[in-house]
N, CA, C and O atoms as CSV, one atom per row, in Angstrom:
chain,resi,resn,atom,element,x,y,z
A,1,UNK,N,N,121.840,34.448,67.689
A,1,UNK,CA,C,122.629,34.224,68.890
A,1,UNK,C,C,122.240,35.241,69.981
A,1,UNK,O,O,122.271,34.902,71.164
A,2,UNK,N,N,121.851,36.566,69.581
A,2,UNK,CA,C,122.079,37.656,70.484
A,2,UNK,C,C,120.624,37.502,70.901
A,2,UNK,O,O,120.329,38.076,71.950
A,3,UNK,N,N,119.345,36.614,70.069
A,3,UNK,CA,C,118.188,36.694,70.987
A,3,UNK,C,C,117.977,35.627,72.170
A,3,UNK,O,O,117.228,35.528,73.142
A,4,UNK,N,N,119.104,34.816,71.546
A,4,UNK,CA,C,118.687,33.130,72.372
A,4,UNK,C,C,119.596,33.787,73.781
A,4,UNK,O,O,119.790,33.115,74.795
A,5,UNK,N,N,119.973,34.877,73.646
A,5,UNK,CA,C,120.827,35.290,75.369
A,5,UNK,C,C,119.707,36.080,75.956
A,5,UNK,O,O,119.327,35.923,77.116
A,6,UNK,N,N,119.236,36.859,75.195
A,6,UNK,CA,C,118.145,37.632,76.152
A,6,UNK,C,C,116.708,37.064,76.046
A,6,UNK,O,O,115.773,37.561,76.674
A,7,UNK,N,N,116.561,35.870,75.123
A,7,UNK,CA,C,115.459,34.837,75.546
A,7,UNK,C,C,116.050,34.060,77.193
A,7,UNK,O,O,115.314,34.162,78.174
A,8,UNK,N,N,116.815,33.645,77.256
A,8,UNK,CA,C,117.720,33.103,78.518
A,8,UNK,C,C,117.900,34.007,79.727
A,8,UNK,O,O,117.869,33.614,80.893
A,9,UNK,N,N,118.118,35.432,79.272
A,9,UNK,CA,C,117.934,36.614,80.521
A,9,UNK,C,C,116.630,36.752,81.500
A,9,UNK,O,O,116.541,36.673,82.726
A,10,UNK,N,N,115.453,37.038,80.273
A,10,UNK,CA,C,114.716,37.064,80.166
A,10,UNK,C,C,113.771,36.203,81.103
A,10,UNK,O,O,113.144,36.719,82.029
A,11,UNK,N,N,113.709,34.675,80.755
A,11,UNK,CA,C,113.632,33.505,81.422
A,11,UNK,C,C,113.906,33.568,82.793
A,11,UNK,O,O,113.024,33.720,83.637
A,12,UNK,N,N,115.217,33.445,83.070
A,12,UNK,CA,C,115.425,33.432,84.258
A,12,UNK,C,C,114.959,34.733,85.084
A,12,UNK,O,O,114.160,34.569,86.006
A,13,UNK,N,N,115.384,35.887,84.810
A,13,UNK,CA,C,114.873,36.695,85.541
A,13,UNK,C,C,112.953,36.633,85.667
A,13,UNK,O,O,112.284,36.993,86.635
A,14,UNK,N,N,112.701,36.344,85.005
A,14,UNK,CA,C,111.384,35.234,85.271
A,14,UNK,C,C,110.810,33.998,86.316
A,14,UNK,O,O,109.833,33.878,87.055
A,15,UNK,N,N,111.826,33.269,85.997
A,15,UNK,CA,C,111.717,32.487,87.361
A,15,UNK,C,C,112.078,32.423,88.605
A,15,UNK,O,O,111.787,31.625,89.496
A,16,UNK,N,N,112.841,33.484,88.574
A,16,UNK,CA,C,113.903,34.215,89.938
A,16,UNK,C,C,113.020,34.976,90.307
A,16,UNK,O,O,113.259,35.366,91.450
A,17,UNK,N,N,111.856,35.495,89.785
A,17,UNK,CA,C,111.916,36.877,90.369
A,17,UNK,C,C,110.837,37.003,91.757
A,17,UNK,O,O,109.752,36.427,91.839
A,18,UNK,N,N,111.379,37.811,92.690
A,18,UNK,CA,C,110.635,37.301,93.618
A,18,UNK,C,C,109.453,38.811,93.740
A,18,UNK,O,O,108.982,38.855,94.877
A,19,UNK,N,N,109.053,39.700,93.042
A,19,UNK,CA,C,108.403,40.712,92.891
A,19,UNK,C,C,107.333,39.951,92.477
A,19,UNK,O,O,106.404,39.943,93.284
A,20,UNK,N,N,107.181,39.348,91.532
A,20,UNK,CA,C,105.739,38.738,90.706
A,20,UNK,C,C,105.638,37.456,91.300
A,20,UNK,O,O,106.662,36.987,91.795
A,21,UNK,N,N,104.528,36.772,91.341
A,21,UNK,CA,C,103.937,35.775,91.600
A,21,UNK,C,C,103.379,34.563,90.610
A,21,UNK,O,O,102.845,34.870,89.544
A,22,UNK,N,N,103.484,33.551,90.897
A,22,UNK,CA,C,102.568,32.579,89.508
A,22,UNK,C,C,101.298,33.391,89.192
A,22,UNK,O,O,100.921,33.526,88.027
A,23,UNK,N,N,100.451,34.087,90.534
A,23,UNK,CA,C,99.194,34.548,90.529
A,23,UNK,C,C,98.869,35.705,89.416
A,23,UNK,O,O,99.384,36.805,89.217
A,24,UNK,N,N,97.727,34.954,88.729
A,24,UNK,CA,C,96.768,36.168,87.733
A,24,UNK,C,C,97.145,37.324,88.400
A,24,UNK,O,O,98.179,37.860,88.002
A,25,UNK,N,N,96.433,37.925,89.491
A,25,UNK,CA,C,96.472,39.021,89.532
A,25,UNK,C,C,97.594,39.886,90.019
A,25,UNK,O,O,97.520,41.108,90.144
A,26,UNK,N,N,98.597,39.176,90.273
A,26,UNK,CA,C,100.185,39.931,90.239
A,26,UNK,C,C,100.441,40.226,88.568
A,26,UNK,O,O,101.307,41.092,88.450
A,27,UNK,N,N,100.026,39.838,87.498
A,27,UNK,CA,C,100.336,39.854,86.183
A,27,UNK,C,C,99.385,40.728,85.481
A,27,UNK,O,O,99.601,40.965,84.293
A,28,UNK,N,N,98.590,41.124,85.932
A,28,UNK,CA,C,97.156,42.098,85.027
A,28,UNK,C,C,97.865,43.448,85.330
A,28,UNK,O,O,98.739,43.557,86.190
A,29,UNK,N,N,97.378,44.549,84.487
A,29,UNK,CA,C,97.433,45.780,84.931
A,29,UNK,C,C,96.308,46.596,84.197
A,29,UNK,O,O,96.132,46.798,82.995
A,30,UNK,N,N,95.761,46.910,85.056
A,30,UNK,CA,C,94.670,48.274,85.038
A,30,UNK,C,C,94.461,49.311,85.324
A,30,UNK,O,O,93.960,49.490,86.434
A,31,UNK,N,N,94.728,50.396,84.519
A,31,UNK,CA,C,95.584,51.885,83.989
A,31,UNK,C,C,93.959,52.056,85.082
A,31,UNK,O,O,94.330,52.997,85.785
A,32,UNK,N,N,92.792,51.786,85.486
A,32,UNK,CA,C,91.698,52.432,85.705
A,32,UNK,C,C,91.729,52.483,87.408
A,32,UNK,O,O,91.494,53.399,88.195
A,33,UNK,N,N,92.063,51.299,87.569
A,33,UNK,CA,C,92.213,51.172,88.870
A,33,UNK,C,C,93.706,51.028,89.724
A,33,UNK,O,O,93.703,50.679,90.905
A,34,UNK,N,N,94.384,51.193,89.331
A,34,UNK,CA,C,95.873,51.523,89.037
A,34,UNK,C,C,96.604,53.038,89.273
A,34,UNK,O,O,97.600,53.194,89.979
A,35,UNK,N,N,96.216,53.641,88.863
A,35,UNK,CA,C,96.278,55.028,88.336
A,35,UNK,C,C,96.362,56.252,89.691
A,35,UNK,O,O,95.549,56.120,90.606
A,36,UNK,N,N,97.032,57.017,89.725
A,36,UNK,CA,C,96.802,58.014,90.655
A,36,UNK,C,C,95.323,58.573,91.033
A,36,UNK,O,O,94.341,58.562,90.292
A,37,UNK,N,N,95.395,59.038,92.294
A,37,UNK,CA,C,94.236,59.676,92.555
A,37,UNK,C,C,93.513,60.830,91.532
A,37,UNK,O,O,94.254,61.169,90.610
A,38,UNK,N,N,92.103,61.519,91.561
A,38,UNK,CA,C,92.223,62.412,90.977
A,38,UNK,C,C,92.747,63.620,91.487
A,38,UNK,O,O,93.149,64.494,90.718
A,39,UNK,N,N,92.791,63.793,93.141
A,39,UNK,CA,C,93.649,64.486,93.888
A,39,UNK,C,C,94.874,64.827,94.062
A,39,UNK,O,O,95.274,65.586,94.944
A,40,UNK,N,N,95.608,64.224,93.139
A,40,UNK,CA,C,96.874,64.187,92.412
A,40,UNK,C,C,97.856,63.492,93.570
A,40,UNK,O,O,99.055,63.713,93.400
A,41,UNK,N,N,97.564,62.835,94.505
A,41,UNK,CA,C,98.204,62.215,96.011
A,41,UNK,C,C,98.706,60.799,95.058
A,41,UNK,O,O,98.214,60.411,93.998
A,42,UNK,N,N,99.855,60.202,95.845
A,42,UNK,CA,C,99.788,58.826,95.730
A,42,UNK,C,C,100.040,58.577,97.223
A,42,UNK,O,O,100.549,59.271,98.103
A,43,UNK,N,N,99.328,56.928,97.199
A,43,UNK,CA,C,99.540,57.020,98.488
A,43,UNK,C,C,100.327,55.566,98.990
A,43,UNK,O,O,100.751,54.841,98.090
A,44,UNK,N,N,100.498,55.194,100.240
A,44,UNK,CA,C,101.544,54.052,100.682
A,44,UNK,C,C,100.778,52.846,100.744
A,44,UNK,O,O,99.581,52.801,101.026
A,45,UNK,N,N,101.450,51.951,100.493
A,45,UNK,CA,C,100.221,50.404,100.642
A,45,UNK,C,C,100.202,50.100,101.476
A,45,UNK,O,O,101.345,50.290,101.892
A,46,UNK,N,N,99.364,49.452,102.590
A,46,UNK,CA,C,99.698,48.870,103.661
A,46,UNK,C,C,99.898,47.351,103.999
A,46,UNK,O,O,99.010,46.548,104.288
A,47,UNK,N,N,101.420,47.094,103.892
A,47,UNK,CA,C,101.479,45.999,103.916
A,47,UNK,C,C,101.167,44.844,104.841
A,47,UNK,O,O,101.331,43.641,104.634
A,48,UNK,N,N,100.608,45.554,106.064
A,48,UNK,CA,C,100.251,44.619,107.262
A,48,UNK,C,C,100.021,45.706,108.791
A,48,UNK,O,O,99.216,46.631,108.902
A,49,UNK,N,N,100.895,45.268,109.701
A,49,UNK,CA,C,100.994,46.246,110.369
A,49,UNK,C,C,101.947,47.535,110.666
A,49,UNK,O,O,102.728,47.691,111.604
A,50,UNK,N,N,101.686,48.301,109.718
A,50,UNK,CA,C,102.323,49.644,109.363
A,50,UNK,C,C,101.908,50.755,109.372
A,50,UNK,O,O,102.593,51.758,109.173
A,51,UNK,N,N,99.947,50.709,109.758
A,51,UNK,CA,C,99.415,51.707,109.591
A,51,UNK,C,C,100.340,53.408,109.738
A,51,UNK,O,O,100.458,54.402,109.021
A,52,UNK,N,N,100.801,53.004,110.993
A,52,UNK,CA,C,101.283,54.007,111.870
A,52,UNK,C,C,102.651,54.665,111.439
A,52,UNK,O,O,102.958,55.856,111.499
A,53,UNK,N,N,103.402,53.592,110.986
A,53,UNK,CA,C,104.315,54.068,110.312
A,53,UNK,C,C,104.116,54.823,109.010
A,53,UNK,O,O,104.724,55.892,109.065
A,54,UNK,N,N,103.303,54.600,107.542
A,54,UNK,CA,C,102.882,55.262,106.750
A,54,UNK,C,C,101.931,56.568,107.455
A,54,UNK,O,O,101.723,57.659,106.924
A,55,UNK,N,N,101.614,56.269,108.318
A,55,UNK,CA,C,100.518,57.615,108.680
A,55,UNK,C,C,101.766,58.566,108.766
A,55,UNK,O,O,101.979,59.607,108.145
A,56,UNK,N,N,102.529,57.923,109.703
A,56,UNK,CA,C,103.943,59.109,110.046
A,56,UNK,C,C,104.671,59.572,108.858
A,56,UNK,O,O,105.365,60.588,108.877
A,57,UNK,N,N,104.502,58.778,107.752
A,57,UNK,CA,C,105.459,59.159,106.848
A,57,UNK,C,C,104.563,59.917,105.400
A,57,UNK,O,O,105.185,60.485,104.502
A,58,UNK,N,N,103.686,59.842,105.404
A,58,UNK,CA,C,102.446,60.647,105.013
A,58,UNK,C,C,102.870,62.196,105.068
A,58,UNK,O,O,103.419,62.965,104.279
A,59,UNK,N,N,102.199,62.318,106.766
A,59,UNK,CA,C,102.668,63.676,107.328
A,59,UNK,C,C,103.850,63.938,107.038
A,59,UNK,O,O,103.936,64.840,106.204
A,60,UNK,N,N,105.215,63.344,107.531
A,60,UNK,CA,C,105.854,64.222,107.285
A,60,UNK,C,C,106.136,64.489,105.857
A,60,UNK,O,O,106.389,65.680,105.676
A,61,UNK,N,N,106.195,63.385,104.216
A,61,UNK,CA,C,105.603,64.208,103.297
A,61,UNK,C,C,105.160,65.358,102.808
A,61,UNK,O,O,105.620,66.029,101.883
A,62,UNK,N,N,104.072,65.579,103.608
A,62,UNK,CA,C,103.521,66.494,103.484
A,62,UNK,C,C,103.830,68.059,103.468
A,62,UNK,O,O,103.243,69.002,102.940
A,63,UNK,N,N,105.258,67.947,104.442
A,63,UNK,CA,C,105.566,69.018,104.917
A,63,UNK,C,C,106.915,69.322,103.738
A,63,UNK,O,O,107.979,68.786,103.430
A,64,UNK,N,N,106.157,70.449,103.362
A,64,UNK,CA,C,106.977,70.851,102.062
A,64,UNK,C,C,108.260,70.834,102.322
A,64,UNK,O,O,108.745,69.865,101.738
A,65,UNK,N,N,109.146,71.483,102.969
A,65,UNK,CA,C,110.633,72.017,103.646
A,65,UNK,C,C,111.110,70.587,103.847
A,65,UNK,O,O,112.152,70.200,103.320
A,66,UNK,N,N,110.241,69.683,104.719
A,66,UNK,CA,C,110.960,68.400,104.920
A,66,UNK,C,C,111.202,67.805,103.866
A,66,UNK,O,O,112.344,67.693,103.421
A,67,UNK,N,N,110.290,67.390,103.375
A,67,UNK,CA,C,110.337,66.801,101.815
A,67,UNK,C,C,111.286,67.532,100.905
A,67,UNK,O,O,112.092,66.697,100.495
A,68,UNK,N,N,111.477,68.398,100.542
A,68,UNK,CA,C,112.344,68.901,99.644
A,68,UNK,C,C,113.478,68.639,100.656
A,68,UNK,O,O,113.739,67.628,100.003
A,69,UNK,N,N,114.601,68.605,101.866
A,69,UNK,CA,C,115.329,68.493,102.447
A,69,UNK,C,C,116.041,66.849,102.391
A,69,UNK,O,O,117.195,66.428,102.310
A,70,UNK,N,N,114.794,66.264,102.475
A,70,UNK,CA,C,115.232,64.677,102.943
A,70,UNK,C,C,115.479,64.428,101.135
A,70,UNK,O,O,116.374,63.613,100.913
A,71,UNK,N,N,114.843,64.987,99.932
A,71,UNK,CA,C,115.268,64.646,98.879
A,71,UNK,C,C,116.570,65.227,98.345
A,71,UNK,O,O,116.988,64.841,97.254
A,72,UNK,N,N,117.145,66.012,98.961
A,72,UNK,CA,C,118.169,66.894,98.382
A,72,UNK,C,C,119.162,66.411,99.279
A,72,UNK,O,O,120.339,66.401,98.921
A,73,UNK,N,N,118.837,66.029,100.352
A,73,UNK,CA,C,120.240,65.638,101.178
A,73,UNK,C,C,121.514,64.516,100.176
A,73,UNK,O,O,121.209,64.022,99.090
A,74,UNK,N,N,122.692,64.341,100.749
A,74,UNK,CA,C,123.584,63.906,100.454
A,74,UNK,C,C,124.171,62.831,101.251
A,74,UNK,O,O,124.822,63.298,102.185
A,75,UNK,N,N,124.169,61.211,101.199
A,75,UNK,CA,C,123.988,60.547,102.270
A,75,UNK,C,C,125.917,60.389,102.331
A,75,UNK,O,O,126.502,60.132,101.279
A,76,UNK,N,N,126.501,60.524,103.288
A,76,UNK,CA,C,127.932,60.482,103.253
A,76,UNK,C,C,128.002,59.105,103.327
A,76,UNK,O,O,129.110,58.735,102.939
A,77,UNK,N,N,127.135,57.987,103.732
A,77,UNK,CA,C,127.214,56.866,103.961
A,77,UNK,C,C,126.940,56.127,102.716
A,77,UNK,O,O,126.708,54.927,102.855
A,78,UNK,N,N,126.923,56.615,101.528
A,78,UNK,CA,C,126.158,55.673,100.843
A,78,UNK,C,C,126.935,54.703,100.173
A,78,UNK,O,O,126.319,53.788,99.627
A,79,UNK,N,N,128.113,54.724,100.110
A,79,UNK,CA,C,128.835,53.296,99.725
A,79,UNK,C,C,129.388,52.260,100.676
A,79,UNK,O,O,130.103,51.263,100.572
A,80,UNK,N,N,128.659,53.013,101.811
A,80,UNK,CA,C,129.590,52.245,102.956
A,80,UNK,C,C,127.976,51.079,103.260
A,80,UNK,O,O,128.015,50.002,103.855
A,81,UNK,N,N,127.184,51.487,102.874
A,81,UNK,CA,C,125.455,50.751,103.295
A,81,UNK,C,C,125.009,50.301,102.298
A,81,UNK,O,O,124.745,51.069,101.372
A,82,UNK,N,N,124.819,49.110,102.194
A,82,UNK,CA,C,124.115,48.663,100.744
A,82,UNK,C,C,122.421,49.371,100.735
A,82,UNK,O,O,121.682,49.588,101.696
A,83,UNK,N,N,122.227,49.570,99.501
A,83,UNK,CA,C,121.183,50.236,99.443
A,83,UNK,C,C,119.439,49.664,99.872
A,83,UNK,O,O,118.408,50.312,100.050
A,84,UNK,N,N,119.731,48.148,99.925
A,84,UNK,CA,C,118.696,47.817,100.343
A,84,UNK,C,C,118.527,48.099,102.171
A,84,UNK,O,O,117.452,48.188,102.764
A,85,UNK,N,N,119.860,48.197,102.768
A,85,UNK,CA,C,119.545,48.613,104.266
A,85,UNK,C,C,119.599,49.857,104.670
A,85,UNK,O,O,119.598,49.885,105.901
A,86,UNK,N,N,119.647,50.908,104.194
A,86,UNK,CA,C,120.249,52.217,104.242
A,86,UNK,C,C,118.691,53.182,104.088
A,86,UNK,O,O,118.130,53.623,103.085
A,87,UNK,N,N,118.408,53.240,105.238
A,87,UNK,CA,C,117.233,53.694,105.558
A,87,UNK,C,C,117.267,55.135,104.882
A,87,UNK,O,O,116.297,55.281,104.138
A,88,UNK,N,N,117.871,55.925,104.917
A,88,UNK,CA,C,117.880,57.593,104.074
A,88,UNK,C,C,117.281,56.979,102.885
A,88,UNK,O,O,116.190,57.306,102.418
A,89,UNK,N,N,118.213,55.888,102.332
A,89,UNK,CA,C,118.001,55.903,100.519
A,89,UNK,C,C,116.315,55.290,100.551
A,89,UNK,O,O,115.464,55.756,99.793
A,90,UNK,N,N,116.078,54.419,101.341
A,90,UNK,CA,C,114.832,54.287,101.081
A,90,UNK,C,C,113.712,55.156,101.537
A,90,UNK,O,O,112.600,54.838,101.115
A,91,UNK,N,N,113.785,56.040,102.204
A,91,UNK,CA,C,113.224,56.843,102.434
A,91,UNK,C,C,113.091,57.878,101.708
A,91,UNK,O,O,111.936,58.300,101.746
A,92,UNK,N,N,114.104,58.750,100.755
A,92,UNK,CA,C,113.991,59.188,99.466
A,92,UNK,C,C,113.273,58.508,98.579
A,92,UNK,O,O,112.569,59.200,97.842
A,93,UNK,N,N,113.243,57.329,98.430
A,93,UNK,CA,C,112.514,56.379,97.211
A,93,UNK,C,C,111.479,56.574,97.787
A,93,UNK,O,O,110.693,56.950,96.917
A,94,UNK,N,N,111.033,56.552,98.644
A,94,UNK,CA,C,109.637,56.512,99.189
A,94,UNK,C,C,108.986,58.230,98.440
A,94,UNK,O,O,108.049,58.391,97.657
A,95,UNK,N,N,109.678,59.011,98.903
A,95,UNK,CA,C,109.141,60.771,98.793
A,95,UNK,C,C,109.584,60.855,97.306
A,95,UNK,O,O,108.625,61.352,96.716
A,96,UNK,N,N,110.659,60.586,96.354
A,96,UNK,CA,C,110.263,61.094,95.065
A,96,UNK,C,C,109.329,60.128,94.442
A,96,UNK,O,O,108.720,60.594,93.480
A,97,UNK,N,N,109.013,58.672,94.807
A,97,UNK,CA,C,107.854,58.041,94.672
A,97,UNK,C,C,106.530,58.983,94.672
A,97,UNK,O,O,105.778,59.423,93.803
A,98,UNK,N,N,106.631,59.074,96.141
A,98,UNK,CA,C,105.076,60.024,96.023
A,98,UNK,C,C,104.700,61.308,95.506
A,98,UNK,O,O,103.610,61.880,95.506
A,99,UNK,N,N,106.320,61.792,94.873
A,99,UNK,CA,C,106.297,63.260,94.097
A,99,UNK,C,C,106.319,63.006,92.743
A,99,UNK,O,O,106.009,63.853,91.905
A,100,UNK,N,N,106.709,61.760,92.458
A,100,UNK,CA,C,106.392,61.680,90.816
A,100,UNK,C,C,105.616,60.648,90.410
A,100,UNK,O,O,105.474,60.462,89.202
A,101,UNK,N,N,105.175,60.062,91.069
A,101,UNK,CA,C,104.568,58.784,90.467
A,101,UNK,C,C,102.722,59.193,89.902
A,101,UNK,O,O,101.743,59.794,90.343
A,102,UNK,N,N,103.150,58.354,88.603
A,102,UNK,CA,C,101.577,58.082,88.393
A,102,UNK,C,C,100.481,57.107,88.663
A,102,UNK,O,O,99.354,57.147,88.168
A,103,UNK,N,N,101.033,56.055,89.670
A,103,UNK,CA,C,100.555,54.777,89.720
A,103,UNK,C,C,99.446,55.064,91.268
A,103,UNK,O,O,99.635,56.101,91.904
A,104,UNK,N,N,98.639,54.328,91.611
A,104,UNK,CA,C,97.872,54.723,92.553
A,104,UNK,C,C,98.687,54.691,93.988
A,104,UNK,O,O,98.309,55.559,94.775
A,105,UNK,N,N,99.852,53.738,94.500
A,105,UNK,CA,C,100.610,53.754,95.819
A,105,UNK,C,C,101.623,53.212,95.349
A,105,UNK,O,O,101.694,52.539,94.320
A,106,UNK,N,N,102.524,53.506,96.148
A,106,UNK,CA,C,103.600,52.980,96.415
A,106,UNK,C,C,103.816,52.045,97.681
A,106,UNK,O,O,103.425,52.293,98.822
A,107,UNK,N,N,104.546,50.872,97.240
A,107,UNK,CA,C,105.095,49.636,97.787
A,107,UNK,C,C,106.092,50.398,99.013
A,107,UNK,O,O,106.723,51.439,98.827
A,108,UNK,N,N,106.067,49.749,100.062
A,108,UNK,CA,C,106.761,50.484,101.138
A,108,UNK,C,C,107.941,48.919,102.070
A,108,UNK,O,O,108.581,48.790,103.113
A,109,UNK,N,N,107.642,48.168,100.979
A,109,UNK,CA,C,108.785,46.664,101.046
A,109,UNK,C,C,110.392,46.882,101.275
A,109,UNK,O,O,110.956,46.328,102.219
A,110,UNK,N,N,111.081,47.706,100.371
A,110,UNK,CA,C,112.138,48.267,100.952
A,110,UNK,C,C,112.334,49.155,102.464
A,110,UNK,O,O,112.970,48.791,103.453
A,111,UNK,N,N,111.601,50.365,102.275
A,111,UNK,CA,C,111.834,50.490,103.573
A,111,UNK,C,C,111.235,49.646,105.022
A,111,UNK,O,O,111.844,49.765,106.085
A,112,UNK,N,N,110.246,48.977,104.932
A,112,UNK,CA,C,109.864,48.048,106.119
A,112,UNK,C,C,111.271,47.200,106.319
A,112,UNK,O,O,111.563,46.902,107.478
A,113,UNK,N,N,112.133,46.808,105.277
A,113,UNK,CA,C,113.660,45.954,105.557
A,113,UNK,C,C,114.420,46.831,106.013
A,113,UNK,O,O,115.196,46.575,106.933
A,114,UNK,N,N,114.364,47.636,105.634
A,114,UNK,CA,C,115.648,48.911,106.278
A,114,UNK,C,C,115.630,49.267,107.793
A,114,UNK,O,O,116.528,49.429,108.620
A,115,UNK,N,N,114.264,49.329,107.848
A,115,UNK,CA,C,113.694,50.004,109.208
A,115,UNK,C,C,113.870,48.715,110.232
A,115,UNK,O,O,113.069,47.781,110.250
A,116,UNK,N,N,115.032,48.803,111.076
A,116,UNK,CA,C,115.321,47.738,112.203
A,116,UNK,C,C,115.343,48.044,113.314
A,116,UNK,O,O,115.912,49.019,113.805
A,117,UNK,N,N,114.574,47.048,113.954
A,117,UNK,CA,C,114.366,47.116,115.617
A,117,UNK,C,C,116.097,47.136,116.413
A,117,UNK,O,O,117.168,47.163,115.807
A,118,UNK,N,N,115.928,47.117,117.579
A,118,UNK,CA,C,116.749,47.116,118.375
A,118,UNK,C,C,118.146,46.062,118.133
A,118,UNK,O,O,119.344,46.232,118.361
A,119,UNK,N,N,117.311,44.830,117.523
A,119,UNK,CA,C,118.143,43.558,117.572
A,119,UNK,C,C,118.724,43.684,115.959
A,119,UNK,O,O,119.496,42.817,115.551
A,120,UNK,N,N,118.395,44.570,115.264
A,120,UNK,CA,C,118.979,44.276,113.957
A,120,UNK,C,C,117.941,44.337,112.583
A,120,UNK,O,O,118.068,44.868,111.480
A,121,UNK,N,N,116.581,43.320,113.374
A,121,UNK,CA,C,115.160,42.921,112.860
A,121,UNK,C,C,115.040,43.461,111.744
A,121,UNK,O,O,115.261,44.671,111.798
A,122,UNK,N,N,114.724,42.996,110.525
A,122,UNK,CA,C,113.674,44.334,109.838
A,122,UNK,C,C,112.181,44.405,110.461
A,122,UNK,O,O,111.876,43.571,111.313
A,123,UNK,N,N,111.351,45.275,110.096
A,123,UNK,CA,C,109.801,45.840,110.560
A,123,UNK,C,C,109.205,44.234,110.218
A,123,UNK,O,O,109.811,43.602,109.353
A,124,UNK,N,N,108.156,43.664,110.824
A,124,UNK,CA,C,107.741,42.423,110.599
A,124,UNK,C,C,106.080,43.151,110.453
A,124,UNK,O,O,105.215,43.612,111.197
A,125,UNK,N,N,106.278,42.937,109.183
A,125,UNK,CA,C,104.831,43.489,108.298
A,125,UNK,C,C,103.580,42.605,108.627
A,125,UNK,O,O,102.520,42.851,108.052
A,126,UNK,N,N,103.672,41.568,109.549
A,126,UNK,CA,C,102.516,40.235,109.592
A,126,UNK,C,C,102.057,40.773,110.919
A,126,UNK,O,O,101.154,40.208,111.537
């Protein structure tokens, strides 16, 4: 009984899921080409037109004091903002991403939604 529910979890979160693709190569993984730099950096993907924005968020990265600051902060807002719009939280995900990760970049999909123009917009990555 208890497998035919998480055969059924399983499943669906399968066909729901909007991270993976039918496509081969959303489904392969290769620890070789995959993998952090040997420079020990990870770096941001570019999902379209963002150069500028990852360049900015690179640098400031970089800057030790900031980075340790923007990760330690305390967002007073955070139950009041769901976390997918709440630009701080994704912006932390972004910096302990690039402070712990072993994978070659990090996905920058959350914050491009967070990050809204004037009218509300999220960032239009095309």
């Amino acid at each position: 009984e208890n497998i035919q529910i998480v055969l059924t979890f399983l499943y669906l979160l399968q066909e729901k899921s909007g991270w993976r693709t039918k496509m081969y190569c959303d489904w392969t993984i290769s620890p070789h080409t995959d993998e952090k730099s040997q420079t020990g950096y990870v770096g941001i993907k570019n999902l379209g037109c963002i150069c500028y924005m990852i360049s900015m968020l690179q640098q400031l990265y970089m800057i030790p004091s900031f980075r340790e600051n923007i990760l330690a902060v305390e967002d007073p807002k955070k139950d009041e903002i769901p976390k997918e719009d709440n630009l701080l939280f994704q912006l932390q995900c972004i910096f302990a991403f690039l402070n712990q990760s072993e994978q070659q970049y990090f996905n920058p999909q959350g914050f491009t939604n967070a990050f809204k123009d004037w009218d509300g917009n999220p960032t239009n990555v095309l």
